[in-house]
Each structure stands twice: as C-alpha cells, then as structure tokens.
VEXLUM-946026 format. One record per residue (C-alpha): residue in one letter; residue number from 0; x, y negated, z negated. Coordinates in nm, 4 decimals, always signed. Layout:
 code pos        X        Y        Z
    A NUM        X        Y        Z
...
This chain:
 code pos        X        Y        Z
    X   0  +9.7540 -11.5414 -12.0321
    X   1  +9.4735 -11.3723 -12.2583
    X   2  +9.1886 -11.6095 -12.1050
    X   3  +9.3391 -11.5595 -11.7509
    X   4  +9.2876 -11.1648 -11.8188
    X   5  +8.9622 -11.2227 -11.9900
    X   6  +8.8425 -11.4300 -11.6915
    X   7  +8.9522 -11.1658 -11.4055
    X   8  +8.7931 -10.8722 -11.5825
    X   9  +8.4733 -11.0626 -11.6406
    X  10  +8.4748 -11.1088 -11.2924
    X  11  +8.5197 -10.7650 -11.2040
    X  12  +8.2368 -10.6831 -11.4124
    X  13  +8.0009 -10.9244 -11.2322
    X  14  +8.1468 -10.7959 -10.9107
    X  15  +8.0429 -10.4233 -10.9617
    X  16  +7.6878 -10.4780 -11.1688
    X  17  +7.5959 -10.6625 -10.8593
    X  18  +7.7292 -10.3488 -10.6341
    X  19  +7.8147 -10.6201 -10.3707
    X  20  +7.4666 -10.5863 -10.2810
    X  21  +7.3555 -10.7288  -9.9137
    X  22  +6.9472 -10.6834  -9.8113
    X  23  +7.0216 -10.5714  -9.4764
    X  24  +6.8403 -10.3298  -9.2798
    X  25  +7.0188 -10.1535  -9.0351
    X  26  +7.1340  -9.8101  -8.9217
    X  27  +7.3962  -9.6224  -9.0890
    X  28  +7.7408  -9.5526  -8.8733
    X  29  +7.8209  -9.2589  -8.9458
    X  30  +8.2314  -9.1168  -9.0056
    X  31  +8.4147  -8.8702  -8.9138
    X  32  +8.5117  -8.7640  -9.2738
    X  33  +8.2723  -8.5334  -9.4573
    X  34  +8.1480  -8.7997  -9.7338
    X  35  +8.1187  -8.4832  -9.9666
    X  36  +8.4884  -8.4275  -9.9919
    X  37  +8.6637  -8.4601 -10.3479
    X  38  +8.9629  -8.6493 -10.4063
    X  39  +9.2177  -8.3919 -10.4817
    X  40  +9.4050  -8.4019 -10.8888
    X  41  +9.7083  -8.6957 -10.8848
    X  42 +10.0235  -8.5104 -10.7335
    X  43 +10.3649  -8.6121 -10.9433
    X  44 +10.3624  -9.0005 -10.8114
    X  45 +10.6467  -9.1926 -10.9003
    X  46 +10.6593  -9.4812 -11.1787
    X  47 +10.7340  -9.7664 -10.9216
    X  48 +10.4035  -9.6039 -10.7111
    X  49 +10.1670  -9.4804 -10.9437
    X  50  +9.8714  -9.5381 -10.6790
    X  51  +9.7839  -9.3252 -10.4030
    X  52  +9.4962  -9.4751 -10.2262
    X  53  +9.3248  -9.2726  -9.8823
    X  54  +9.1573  -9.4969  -9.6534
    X  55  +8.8853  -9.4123  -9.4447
    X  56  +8.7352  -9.6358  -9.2252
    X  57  +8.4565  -9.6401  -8.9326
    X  58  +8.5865  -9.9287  -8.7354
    X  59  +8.9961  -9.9558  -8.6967
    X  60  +8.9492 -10.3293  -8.7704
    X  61  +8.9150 -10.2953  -9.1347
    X  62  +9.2084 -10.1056  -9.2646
    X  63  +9.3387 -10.1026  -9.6109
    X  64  +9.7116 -10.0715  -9.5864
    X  65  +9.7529 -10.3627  -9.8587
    X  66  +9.4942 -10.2703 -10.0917
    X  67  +9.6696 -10.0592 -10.2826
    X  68  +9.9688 -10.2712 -10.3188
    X  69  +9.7493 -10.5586 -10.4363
    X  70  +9.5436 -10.3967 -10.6664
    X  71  +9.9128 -10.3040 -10.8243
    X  72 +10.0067 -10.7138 -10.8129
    X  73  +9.6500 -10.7368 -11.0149
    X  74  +9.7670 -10.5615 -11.2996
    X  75  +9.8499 -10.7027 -11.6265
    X  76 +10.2092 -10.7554 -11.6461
    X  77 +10.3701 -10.5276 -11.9393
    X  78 +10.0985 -10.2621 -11.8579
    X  79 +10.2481  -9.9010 -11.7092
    X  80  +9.9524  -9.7817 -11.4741
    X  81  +9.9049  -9.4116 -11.4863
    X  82  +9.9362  -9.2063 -11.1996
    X  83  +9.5798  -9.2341 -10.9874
    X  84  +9.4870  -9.1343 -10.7004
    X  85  +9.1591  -9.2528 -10.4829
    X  86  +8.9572  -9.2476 -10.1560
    X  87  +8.7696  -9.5099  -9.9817
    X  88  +8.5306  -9.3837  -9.7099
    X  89  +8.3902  -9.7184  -9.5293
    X  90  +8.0720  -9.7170  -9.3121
    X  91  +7.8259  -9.9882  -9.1642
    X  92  +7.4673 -10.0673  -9.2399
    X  93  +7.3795 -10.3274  -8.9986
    X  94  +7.5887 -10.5958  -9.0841
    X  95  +7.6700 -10.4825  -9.4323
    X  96  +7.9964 -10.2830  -9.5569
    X  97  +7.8994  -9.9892  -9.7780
    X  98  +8.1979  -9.7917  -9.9575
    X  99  +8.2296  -9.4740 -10.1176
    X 100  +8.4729  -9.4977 -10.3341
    X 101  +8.6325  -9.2042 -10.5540
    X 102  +8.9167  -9.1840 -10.7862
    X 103  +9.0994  -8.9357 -11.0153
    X 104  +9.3123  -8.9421 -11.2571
    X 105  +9.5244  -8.7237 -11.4987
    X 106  +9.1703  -8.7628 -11.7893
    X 107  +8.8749  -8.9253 -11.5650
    X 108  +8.7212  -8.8816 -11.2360
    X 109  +8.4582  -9.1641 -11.1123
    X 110  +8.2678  -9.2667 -10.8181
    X 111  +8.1738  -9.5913 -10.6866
    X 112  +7.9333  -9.6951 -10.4276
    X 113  +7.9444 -10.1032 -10.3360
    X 114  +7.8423 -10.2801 -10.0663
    X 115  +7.9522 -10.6242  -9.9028
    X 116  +7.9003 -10.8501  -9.6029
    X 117  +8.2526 -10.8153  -9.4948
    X 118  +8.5571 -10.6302  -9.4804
    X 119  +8.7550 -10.8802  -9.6125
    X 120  +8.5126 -10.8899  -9.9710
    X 121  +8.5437 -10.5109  -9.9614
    X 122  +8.8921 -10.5276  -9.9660
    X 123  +8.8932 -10.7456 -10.2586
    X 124  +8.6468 -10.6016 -10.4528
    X 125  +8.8107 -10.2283 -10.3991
    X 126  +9.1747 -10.3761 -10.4948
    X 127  +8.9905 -10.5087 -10.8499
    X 128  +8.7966 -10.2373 -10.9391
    X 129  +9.1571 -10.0376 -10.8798
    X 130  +9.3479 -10.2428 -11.0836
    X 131  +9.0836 -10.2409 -11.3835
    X 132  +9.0860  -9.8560 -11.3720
    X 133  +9.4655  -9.8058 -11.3696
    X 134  +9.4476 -10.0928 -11.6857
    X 135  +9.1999  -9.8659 -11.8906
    X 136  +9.3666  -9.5548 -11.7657
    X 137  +9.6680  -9.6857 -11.9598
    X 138  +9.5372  -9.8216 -12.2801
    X 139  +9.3508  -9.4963 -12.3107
    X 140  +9.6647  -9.3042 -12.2750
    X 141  +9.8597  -9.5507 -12.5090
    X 142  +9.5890  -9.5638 -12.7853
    X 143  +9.5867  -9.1688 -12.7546
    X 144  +9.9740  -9.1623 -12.8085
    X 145  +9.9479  -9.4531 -13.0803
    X 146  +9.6886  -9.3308 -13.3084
    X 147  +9.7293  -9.1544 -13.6469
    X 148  +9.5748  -8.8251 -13.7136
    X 149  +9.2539  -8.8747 -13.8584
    X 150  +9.1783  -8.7434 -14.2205
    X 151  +8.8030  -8.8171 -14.2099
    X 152  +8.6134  -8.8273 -13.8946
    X 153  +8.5878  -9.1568 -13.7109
    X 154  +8.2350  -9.3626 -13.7747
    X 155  +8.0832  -9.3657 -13.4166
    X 156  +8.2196  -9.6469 -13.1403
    X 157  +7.9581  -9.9176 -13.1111
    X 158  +7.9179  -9.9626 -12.7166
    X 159  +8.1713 -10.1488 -12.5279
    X 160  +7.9966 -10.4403 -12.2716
    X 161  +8.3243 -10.4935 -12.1531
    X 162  +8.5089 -10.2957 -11.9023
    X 163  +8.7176 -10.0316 -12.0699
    X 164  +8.8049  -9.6656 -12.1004
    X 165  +8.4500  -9.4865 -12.0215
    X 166  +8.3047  -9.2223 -12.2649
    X 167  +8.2545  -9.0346 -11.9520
    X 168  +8.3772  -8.8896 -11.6058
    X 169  +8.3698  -9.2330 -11.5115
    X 170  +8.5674  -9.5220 -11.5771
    X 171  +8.2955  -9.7603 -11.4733
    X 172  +7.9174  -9.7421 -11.5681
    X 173  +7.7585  -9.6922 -11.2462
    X 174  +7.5093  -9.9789 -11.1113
    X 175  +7.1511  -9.9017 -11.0990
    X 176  +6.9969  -9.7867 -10.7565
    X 177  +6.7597 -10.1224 -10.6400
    X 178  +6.4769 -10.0667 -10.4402
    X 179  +6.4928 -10.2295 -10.1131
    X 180  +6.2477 -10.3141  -9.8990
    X 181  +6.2152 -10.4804  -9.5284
    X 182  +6.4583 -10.8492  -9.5529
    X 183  +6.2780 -11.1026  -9.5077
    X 184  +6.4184 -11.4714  -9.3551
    X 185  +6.3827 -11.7413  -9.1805
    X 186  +6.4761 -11.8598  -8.7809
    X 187  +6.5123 -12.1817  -8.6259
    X 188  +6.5967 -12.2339  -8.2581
    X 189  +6.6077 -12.5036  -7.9478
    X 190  +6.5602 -12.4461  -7.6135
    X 191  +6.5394 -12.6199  -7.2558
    X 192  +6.3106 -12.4401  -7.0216
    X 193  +6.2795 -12.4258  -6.6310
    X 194  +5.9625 -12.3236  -6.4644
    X 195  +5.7890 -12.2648  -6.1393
    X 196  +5.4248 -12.3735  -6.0540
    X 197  +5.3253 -12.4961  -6.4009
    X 198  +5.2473 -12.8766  -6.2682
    X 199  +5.3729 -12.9810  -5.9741
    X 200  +5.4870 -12.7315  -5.6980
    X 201  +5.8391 -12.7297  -5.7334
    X 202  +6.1399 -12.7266  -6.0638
    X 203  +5.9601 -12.8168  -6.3594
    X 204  +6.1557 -12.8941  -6.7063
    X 205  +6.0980 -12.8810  -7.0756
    X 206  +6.2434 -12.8782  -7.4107
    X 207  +6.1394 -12.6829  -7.7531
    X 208  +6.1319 -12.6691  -8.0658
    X 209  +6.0617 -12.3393  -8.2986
    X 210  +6.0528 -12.1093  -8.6468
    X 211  +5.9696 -11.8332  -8.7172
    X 212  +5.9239 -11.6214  -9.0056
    X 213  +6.1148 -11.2551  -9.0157
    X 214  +6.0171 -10.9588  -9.2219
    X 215  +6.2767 -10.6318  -9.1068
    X 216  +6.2598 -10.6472  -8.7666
    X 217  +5.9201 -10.7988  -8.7159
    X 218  +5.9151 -11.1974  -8.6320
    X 219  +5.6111 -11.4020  -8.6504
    X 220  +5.7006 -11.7295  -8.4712
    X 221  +5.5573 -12.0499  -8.3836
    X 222  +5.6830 -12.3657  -8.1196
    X 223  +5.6205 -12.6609  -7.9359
    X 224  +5.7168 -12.7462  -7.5375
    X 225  +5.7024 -13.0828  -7.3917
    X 226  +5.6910 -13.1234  -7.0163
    X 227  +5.8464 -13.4419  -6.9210
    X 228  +5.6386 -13.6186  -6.6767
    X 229  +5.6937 -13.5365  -6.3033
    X 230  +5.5786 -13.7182  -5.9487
    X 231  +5.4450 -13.6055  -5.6077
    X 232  +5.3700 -13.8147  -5.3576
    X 233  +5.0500 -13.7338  -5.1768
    X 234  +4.7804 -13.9210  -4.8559
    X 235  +5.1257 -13.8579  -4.6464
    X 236  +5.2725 -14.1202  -4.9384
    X 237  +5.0823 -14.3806  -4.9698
    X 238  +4.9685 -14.2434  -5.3260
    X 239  +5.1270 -14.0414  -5.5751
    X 240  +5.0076 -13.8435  -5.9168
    X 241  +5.2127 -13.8238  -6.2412
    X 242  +5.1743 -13.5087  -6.4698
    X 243  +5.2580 -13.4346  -6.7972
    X 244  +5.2586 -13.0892  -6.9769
    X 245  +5.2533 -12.9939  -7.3416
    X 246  +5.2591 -12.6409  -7.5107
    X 247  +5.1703 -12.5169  -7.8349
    X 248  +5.2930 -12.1836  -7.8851
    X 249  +5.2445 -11.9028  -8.1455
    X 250  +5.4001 -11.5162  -8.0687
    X 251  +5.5034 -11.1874  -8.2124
    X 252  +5.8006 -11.0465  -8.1569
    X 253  +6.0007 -10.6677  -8.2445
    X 254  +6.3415 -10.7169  -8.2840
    X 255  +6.6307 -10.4367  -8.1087
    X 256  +6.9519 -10.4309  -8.2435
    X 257  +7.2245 -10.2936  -8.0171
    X 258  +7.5241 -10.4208  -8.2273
    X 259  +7.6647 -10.7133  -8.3937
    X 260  +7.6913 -10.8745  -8.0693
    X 261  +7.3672 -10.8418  -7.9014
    X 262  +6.9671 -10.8384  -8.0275
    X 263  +6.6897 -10.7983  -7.7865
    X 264  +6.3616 -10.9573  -7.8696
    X 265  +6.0855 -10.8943  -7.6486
    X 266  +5.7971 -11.0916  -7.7669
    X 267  +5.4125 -11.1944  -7.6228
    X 268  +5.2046 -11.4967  -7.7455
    X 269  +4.8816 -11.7282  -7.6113
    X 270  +4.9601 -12.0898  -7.5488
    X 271  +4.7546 -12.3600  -7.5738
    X 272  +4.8592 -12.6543  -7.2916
    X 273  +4.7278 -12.9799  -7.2508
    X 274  +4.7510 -13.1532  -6.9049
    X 275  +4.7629 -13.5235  -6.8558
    X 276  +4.8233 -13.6819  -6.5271
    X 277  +4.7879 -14.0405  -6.3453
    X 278  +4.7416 -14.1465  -5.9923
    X 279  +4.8675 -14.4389  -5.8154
    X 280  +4.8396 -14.6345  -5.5020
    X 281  +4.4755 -14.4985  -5.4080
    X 282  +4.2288 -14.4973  -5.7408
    X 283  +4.4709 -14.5458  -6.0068
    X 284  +4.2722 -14.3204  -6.2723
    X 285  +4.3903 -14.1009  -6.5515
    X 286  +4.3128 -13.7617  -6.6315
    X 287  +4.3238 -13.4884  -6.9497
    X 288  +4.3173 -13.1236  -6.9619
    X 289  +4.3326 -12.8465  -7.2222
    X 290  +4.3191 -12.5167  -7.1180
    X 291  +4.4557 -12.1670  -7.2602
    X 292  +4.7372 -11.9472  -7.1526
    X 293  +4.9772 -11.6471  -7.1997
    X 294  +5.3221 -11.6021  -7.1783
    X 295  +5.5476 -11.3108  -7.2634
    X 296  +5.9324 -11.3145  -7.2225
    X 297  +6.2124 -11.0533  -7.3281
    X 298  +6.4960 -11.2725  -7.5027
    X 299  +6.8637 -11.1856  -7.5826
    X 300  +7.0406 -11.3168  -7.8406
    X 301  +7.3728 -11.3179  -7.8255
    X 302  +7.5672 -11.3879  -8.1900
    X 303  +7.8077 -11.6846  -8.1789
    X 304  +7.9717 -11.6927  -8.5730
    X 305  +7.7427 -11.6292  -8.8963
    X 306  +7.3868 -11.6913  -8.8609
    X 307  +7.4320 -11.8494  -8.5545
    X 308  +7.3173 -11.7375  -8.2121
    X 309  +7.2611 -11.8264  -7.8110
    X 310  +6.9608 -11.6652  -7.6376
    X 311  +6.8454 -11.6233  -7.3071
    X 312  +6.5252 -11.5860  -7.1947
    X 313  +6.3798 -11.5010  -6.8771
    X 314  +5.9619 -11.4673  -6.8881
    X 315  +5.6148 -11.5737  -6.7406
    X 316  +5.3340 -11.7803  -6.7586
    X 317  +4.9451 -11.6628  -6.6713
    X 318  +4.6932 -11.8950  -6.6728
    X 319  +4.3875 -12.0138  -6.4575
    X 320  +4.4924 -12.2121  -6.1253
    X 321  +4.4368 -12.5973  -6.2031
    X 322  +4.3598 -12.8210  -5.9187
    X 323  +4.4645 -13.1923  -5.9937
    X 324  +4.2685 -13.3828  -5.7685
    X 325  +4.1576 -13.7916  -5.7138
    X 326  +3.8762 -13.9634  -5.5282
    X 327  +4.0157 -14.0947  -5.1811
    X 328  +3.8358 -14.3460  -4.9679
    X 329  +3.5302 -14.3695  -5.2122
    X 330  +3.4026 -14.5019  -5.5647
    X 331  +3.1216 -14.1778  -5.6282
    X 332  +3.2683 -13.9195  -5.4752
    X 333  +3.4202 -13.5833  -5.5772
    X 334  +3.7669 -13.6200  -5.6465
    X 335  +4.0295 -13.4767  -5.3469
    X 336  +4.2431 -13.1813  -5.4704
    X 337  +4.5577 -13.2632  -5.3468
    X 338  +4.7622 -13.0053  -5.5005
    X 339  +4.7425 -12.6961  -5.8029
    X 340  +4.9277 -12.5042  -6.0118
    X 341  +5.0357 -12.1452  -5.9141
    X 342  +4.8063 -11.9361  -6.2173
    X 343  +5.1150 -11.7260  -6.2795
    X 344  +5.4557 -11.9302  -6.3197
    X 345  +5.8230 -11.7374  -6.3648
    X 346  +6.0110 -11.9470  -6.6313
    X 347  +6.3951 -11.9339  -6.7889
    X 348  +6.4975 -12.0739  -7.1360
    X 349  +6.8841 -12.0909  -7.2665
    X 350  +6.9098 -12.2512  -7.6178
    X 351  +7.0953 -12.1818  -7.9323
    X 352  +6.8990 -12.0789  -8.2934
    X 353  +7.0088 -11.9556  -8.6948
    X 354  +6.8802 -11.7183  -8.8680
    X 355  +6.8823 -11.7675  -9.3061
C-alpha cells in the first residue's frame, strides 16, 4: 500500500514539474469566462462530497463531469479530504490544452497552469493534482489537531522535495516559466502527380518522394519526381520517340493554419529536370537534356489521425519550350522537330505525408 502511494505521488510530482509542457505554436482560443475571476471560499460541502470542482471549457468536447469524482477514487483510503473547492478554465494553443487551474480551501489558495496534448491527459493530470491537494489539505489539518503545544519554539522545517502541505498560498510549488521558441520538426510525404505539356502533349504521370525541415511555420523542403517513360508515334506512325522526365526539387514554403483539420501551404521552388528520350523506326538515336525550371503550387493538408496527413495540390510548371526532334530521311542533317513541350504546364498531386 505505502509503495503504491509513494509511486502515485511521485508521479504526480513528475507530472506537474514538467507542466504537461507541449512546444506548439499556435493561437490562443479564447473563453467566454473572464480568466481573472477568483474561485469563491468552500461553501459548507458535505462529508460524502467534499469537492466542488467548476469546469470551464472552450470546446463542449472536453468536459469534466468525472473529474471530480475520480480525483475522489484517487485518494488514499482512510484519509477524510477537506472541503475544497476549484476551477478549471480550458483553452487551446494550436494543438495543445492549456489549463488554468485554481483551488481554495478552508487554509490555502493555489493556482496551477499545465498544459497537454489532449483532453483526455488533462483530465488525468487535473483529477491527480486534485486528489494530492485534498491529501495534504488533510494531513495539515490532522497534524494541526494532533500536535502538542510547543514549550520551546520548533527548530526550522528542512525543505520538503516531496509533495506536501506548502509553506505558502499554494499547495504546489509552481513550475518555472520555459522559454519557448519557434518548434522545430521534421516532414515526410509521397505523392503521384499528373501534368499537362511537360513531355509529350497529352496526360503525363509521376511519383515523389520528399522532407522537409520545419521551424514554426516556415518549411524548407526538398524532393525528387520521376516521369515514367511515355510514347508518341510520329512520320504518320511509322516512327515513334520515348521520353523520360526526372525532377529534382528544392522549395520554401509558409504554413496557414485554419484548424485542426485543415493547413494551407503555399510554397515556390526552382527545379532542375533532366530529359531523356529515344526514337524508333526512323534513326533509332538517343537523346539527354538538363534544363532549369519553376514551379509553385498552393497545397492543403488535410489531418487524417496524429501526425498524419493527406494533401492536395494543384500548381504549375514554367520552363523554356523544348523541341524533341530526330533526323528523317538523312544521315547529316538537322534533326526534325516533331513535337515540344508547352513552356508552362498545369499539374495536380494527391499523396499522404507525417509530420515528427
């Protein structure tokens, strides 16, 4: 029983030093309570309720109807919790939970401020830090009641690293304020790619890879596109040419948030592509080409669960017009263009990514 209690309160400890700290950067919603309102003196509560906890809460899917009743199961059995009252205002910061907590009892008055990545941890972490208080609320008031009057005055408390009955207004030693600066992560994605006018006239496919590096809402990214090889006939068909297309991408993006649900990333980058192509059925020769480009697309990404996400992304491709031509009817020729690309091709991606 005594390393069961010694465990949970240990816990608790780590729970609160840490402030259920998340480095997210996001805007603050905003409640309709005033955050600066006290929580009134403990009214006469009854013995089999001693708890009286408000709830306030930004979005009506995180309520707190059970927290007080489990922070009351968290107790240590054989302890009588003294009559407490509290308030928990809840707000969002980006996809963080932050909580202003305040309680008051008959002898202490505290406040809390903790912050988590979800409501259920919040929940949690609010019934524990209850349950703790109403635990040192009554040992305080029993080792008042208990104690013999002092002949000589007391030699000075050496400092308690445990949780217990504060010196102070509040129960709990508050955390110390952290510094935080822009987050900074990681993203990889996949994509497929459709295209007009970037080889052959016509559909043209490709597939991706990427990363890129995120610091606040700034991403620096980086990718690869291959162009699987594609045919047109040409000399009313008795030839045909076979090209190829390969991208390497870098970009810079600013990152909107509209919600948990939705991000919009518009984002502008040069390209480098290299061409290869083939003809057959009137010179049989091969062909390279590396040229430079520009593309700029507005993505959204669309969350799916955790990190996870789908994006869409509708864009365009400028570059120079290249004419893919062969040498028809002759060995020293020029070569015959027989057909180009369009210098400025509309393109769509769909593909799925994670952000750490």
């Amino acid at each position: 029983m005594r390393i069961a209690i010694f465990c949970r309160w240990v816990l608790g400890l780590a729970l609160i030093e840490l402030g259920l700290a998340c480095p997210c950067a996001a805007q603050v919603v905003q409640t309709d309570t005033d955050p600066g309102d006290e929580v009134p003196a403990p009214a006469q509560l009854s013995a089999d309720q001693p708890l009286e906890l408000s709830w306030v809460s930004a979005d009506p899917s995180c309520e707190g109807t059970t927290v007080a009743a489990r922070a009351l199961e968290l107790v240590t059995p054989g302890i009588t919790p003294r009559p407490t009252q509290a308030r928990a205002e809840l707000s969002r910061d980006g996809n963080s939970w932050v909580v202003d907590l305040q309680t008051r009892s008959e002898s202490h008055a505290g406040r809390r401020v903790l912050r988590g990545e979800s409501c259920k941890e919040i929940q949690q972490a609010i019934a524990l830090l209850l349950a703790m208080i109403l635990e040192s609320e009554a040992k305080s008031a029993a080792s008042q009641t208990l104690a013999p009057p002092a002949t000589t005055p007391p030699p000075p408390a050496a400092p308690n690293t445990m949780l217990g009955p504060a010196q102070d207004s509040d129960p709990v030693p508050p955390p110390p304020e952290r510094a935080q600066g822009p987050a900074v992560g990681w993203l990889l994605r996949s994509d497929a790619t459709a295209a007009l006018g970037l080889k052959e006239p016509g559909l043209n496919l490709g597939a991706g890879i990427g990363a890129a590096l995120s610091v606040g809402s700034v991403e620096l990214a980086a990718g690869v596109t291959y162009w699987p090889a594609s045919r047109a006939e040409i000399s009313d068909g008795t030839g045909s040419i076979e090209v190829t297309r390969q991208n390497v991408t870098l970009a810079g993006c600013y990152r909107f948030s509209t919600g948990t649900l939705l991000q919009i990333v518009p984002w502008l980058g040069p390209e480098l592509t290299w061409y290869r192509w083939h003809s057959e059925g009137i010179d049989n020769t091969d062909g390279t080409k590396l040229l430079p480009s520009l593309t700029g697309s507005i993505e959204f990404r669309f969350a799916i669960v955790g990190p996870v996400f789908a994006s869409l992304t509708p864009g365009v491709t400028g570059e120079l017009i290249q004419p893919f031509g062969v040498k028809i009817d002759c060995s020293d020729c020029a070569p015959t263009a027989v057909f180009h690309t369009w210098g400025i091709g509309p393109r769509l991606g769909a593909g799925v990514g994670a952000r750490f």
